[in-house]
N, C-alpha and C positions, 0 to 999 in steps of 0.2 A: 604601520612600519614601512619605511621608505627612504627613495634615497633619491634626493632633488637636484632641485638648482637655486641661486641665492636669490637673482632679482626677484622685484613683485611681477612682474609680468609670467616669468615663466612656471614663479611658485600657483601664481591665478591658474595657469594652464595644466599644470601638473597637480591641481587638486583638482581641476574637473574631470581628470583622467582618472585618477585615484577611484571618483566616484562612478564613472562611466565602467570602468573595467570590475571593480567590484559589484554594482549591480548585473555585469553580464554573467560574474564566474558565479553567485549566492545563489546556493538551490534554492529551490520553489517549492512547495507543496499542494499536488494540485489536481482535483481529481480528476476521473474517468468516469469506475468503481471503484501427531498434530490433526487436526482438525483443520482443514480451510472452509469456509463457506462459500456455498454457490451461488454466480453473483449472475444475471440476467440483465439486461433492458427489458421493458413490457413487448416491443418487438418481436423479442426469441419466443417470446413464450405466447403466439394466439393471438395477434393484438388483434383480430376482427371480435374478439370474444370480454377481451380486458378495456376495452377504449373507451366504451359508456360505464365501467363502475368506474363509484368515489371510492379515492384509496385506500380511504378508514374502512371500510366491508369490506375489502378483497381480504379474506381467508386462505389457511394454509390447512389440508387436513391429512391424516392417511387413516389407516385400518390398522386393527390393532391383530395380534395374531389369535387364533381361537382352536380348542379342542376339536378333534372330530366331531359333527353335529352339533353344533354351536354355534351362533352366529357372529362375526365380525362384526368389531360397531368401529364408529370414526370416533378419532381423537385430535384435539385440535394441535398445532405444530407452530414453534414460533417464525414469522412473518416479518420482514421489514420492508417497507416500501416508501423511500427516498426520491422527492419531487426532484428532478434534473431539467436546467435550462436547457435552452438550445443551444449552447456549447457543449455542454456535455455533463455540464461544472454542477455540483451537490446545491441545493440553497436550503437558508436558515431562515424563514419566515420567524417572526416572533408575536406570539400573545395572539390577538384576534385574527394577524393574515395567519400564521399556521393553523388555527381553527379551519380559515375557506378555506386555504390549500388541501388540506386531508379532505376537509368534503367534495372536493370535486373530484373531477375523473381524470383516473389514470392517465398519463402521456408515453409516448411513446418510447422515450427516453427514460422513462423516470426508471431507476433502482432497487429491481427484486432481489433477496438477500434471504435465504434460507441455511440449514444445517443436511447438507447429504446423510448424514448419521442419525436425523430424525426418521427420515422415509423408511415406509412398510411397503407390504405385499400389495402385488395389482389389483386393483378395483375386476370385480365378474359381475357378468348378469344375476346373480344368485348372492350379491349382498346388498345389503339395505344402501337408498340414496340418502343424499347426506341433505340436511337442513333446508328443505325444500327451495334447493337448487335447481335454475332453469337447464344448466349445464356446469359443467367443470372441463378444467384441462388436466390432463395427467404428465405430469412433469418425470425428470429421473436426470442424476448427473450420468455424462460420459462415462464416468470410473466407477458406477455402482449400479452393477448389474442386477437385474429384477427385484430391485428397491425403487418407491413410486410415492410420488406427492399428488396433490390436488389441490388447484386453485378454484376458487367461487366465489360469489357474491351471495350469499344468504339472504332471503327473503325474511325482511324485518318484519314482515306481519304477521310471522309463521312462527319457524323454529330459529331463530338463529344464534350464529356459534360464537363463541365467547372472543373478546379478543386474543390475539395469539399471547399468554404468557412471558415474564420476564422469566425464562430458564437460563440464560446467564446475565449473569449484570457485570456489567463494569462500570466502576465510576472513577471521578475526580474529586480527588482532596485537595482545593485549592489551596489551604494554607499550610498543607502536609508535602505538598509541590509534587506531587504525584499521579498516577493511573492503575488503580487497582485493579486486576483482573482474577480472575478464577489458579488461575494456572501460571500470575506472574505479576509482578509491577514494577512499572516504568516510571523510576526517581531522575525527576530532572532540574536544572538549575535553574531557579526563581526566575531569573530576565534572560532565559533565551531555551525556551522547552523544547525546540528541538535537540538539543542536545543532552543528554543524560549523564547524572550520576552515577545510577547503577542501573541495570535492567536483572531483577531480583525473581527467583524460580520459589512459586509457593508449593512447596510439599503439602500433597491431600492429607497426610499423617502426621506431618510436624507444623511448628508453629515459628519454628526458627527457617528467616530465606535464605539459600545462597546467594550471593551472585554470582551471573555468568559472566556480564561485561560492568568495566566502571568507571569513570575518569573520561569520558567521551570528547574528544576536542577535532573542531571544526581547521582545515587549514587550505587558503585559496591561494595561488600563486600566477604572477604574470609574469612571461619574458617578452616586454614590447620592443620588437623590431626597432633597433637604430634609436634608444632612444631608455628604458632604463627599468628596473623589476618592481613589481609590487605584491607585497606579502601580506595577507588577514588571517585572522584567525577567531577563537570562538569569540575573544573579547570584543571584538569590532561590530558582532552581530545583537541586537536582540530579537527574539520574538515570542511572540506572545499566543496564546491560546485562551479563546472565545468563544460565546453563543455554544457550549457547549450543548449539544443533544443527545440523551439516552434515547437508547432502540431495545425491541426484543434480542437482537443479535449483539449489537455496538455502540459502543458512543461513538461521534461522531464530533468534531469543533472544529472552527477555522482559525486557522495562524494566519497573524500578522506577523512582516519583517522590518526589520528599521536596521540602517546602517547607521553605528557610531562613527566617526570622522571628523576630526580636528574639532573636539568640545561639541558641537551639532547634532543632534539627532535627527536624521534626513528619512522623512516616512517613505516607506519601499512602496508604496501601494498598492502590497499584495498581498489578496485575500486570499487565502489557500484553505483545504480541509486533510485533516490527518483522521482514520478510522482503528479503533482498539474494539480488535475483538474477546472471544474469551478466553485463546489461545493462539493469537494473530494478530501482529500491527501492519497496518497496510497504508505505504508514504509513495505515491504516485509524485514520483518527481516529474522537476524542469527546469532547464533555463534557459536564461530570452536574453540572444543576444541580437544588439540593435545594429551590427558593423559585422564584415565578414573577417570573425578573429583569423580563418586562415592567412588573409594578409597581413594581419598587422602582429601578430605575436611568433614567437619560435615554439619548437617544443621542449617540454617539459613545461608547459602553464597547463596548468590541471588543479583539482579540488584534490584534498587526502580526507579523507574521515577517520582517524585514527578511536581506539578505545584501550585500556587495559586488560587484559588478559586473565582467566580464573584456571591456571594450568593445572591445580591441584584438586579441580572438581570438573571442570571441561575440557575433554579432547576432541580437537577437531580433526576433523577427515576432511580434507583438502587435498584435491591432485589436480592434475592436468585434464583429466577428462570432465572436470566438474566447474572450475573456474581459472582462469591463465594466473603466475605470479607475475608480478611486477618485475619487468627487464628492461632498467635503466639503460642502457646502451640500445636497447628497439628503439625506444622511448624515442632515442637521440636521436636517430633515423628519420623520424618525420613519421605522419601517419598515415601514407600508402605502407610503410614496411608493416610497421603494426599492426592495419588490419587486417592482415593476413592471419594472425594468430586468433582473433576474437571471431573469424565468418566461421571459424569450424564448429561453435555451439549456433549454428543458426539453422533452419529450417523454416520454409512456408513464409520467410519475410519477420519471423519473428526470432530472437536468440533468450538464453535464456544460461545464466550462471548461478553459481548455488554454491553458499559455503555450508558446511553441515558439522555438528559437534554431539557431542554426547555429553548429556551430566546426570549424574545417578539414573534415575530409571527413564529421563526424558531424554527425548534428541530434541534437537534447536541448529533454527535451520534460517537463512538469510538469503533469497532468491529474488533474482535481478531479472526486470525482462525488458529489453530493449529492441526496437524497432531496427531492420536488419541495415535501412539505408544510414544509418549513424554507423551504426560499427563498421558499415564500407569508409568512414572519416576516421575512423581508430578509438572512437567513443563507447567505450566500453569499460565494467568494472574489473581490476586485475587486484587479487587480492597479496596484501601487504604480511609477510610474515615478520620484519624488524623497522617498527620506522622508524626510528633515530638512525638507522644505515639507509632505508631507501629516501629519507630526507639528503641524505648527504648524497647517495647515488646519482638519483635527479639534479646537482647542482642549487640544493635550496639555501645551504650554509646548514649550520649547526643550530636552529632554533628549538629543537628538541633535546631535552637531559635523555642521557641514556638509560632509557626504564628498560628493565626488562619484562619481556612479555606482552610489550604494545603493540597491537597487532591493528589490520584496516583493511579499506578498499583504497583507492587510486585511479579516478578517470581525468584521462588525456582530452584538451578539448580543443589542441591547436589545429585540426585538422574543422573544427566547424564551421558553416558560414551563418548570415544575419539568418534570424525567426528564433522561432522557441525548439528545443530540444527536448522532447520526452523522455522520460522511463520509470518502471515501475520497482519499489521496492516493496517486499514480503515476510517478515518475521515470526516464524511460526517455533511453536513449543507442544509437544506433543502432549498426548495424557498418558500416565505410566504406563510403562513397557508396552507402550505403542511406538511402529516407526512411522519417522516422515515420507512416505513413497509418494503423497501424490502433490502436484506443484499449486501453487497458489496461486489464481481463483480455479476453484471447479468451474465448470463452464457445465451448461444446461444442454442435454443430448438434443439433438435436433428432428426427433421422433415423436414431439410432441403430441396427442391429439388432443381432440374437442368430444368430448362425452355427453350424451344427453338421453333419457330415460324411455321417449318416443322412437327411438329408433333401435332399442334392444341393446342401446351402449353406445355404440361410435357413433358419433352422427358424420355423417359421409361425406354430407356435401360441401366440409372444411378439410383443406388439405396443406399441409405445409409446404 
């Protein structure tokens, strides 16, 4: 949708823009890395210790708890460990290379992925070693206090321990157009899966889902400087989802993007990965822009992600201390006014906003984390309580029917300059009558040690 000019010359020039601007504003999916899982590099965790194992042996174990005068045994703990380039970026080896890839050894990048909820009690001198282990490291999240993991290589000529278990599984029903989880599923539209139909709460007791959210629609907007606006939305986009991989923790797949544009399908070429956990969808966004939009756009050119609303089974808790609403008039101000409003969730260089809701005995929870130097550009998520009114606030026109209960996010991006822009998104749903307190990813306490049976437990002469 757009709005031109007649000759061939400037329609030629006004479609390369069309496509220029819509590749800048089209999220990305792109990695890094209720229940969250705890997510590592091999780095945090020992890499003098993890660097010579093949990934496939690296184990996960703890202790089980035991009577008085009874002995603790180990239990094995599920384990993911995801090969990462040197960007950063997830990879999908297929058929024989993922064979070598597991067989070899860890890197230093590559993607440890546990459940904090599994970990047991400390390892003592007085319980049995585990699978005739040279050593182990003893792991524990930040947020769980004297609860403890252990990683090892098991000696294959010996005892060694079983692979780590599929204790939750999630899968893909390709022609069901869906992602089943334990605790949710994620119904999305045939040719363009980032966006969803519904995002469906499975009750442990019933057999019938709610949903929470439904009708999910994509919408990108430009105001180019001196010169004329451009509007997309979810029809303009497809993408698609691939090379899907099961883990003990997640599957894992890469999207492709494709912009539709004048009859054309124009390949985005980008490969991105999206992770579904068992109680967690994790979409590390971006976008890559090739021009400094702060020159050439006004404000109010921004992305909306709108959904529909489940008012009669979720209430959300949203205020000011958890994520900014959308203020069409800041908005207009440019994005020095604005970021004024989004530096106050920030700390240490990182910010961090959160919408949170309740439905029956779960909470469900939507957390944004963005890098502090973007939100100093006004890049940041403000969340949408009416968008057919904040459609029209921002000067978009009337492209929305007045639904009631369409609710969203809304990031500003006339304040960025060229390169790629990060951020992370977190979708978490709790297990009954449990709350969401703590934020998503856990992060691995930095108290690591190195354990080995010669020196009475610690071996000393590793130190973090």
């Amino acid at each position: 949708m757009y709005n031109g000019f007649g000759s061939s010359y400037r329609t030629f020039c006004l479609n390369y823009l069309l496509v220029s601007l819509a590749i800048q504003l089209l999220l990305f999916v792109t990695d890094q890395a209720g229940a969250c899982p705890l997510i590592a590099q091999a780095n945090e965790a020992k890499w003098e210790t993890l660097k010579n194992i093949p990934r496939q042996r690296l184990r996960a174990q703890t202790l089980t708890t035991a009577e008085k005068g009874q002995t603790r045994q180990w239990q094995v703990i599920p384990l993911q460990v995801d090969p990462v380039d040197e960007k950063g970026v997830l990879q999908f080896p297929q058929g024989a290379e993922l064979t070598a890839v597991m067989s070899s050894a860890i890197q230093k990048r590559d993607r440890i992925s546990l459940r904090a909820e599994d970990f047991g009690p400390q390892w003592t001198s007085k319980d049995p070693w585990p699978c005739a282990a040279k050593e182990m490291i003893e792991v524990r999240s930040r947020d769980a206090i004297d609860r403890y993991a252990y990683l090892m290589a098991c000696d294959e000529t010996k005892d060694v321990a079983a692979p780590s278990p599929v204790a939750h599984r999630t899968t893909h029903d390709l022609a069901g157009h869906r992602v089943m989880a334990p605790l949710f599923t994620y119904n999305y539209v045939p040719d363009n899966q980032l966006v969803f139909t519904t995002i469906d709460l499975n009750p442990n007791d019933a057999a019938k889902k709610f949903p929470i959210a439904s009708k999910a629609d994509l919408t990108m907007r430009g105001d180019i400087k001196g010169f004329f606006n451009v509007l997309f939305d979810s029809s303009d986009v497809t993408s698609e989802l691939h090379n899907v991989r099961p883990g003990p923790l997640g599957m894992m797949g890469q999207l492709s993007f494709f912009l539709s544009l004048l009859f054309f399908k124009i390949d985005m070429q980008a490969e991105t990965t999206v992770t579904f956990y068992r109680d967690a969808v994790h979409l590390p966004l971006a976008m890559t822009f090739p021009i400094d939009v702060n020159k050439r756009v006004n404000p109010s050119t921004g992305i909306l992600f709108t959904w529909q609303d489940n008012p009669k089974e979720l209430t959300w808790t949203v205020d000011d201390s958890m994520i900014p609403k959308l203020n069409a008039e800041k908005i207009k101000e440019g994005p020095e006014a604005l970021a004024g409003e989004g530096l106050k969730f920030c700390q240490f260089g990182n910010c961090v906003y959160r919408m949170k809701g309740r439905m029956r005995d779960h909470d469900f929870a939507m957390t944004f984390h963005v890098p502090q130097e973007k939100v100093e550009k006004g890049f940041y998520p403000m969340f949408v309580e009416d968008a057919a009114q904040s459609f029209s606030d921002l000067g978009w026109g009337q492209a929305f029917q007045k639904e009631p209960h369409r609710v969203g996010t809304y990031l500003e991006v006339s304040g960025l300059s060229r390169g790629v822009h990060n951020y992370d998104l977190w979708m978490q749903i709790s297990e009954p009558n449990k709350s969401l307190s703590e934020i998503c990813p856990r992060k691995m306490a930095a108290s690591n040690k190195i354990i080995s049976p010669k020196h009475g437990g610690v071996n000393h002469g590793v130190s973090h």
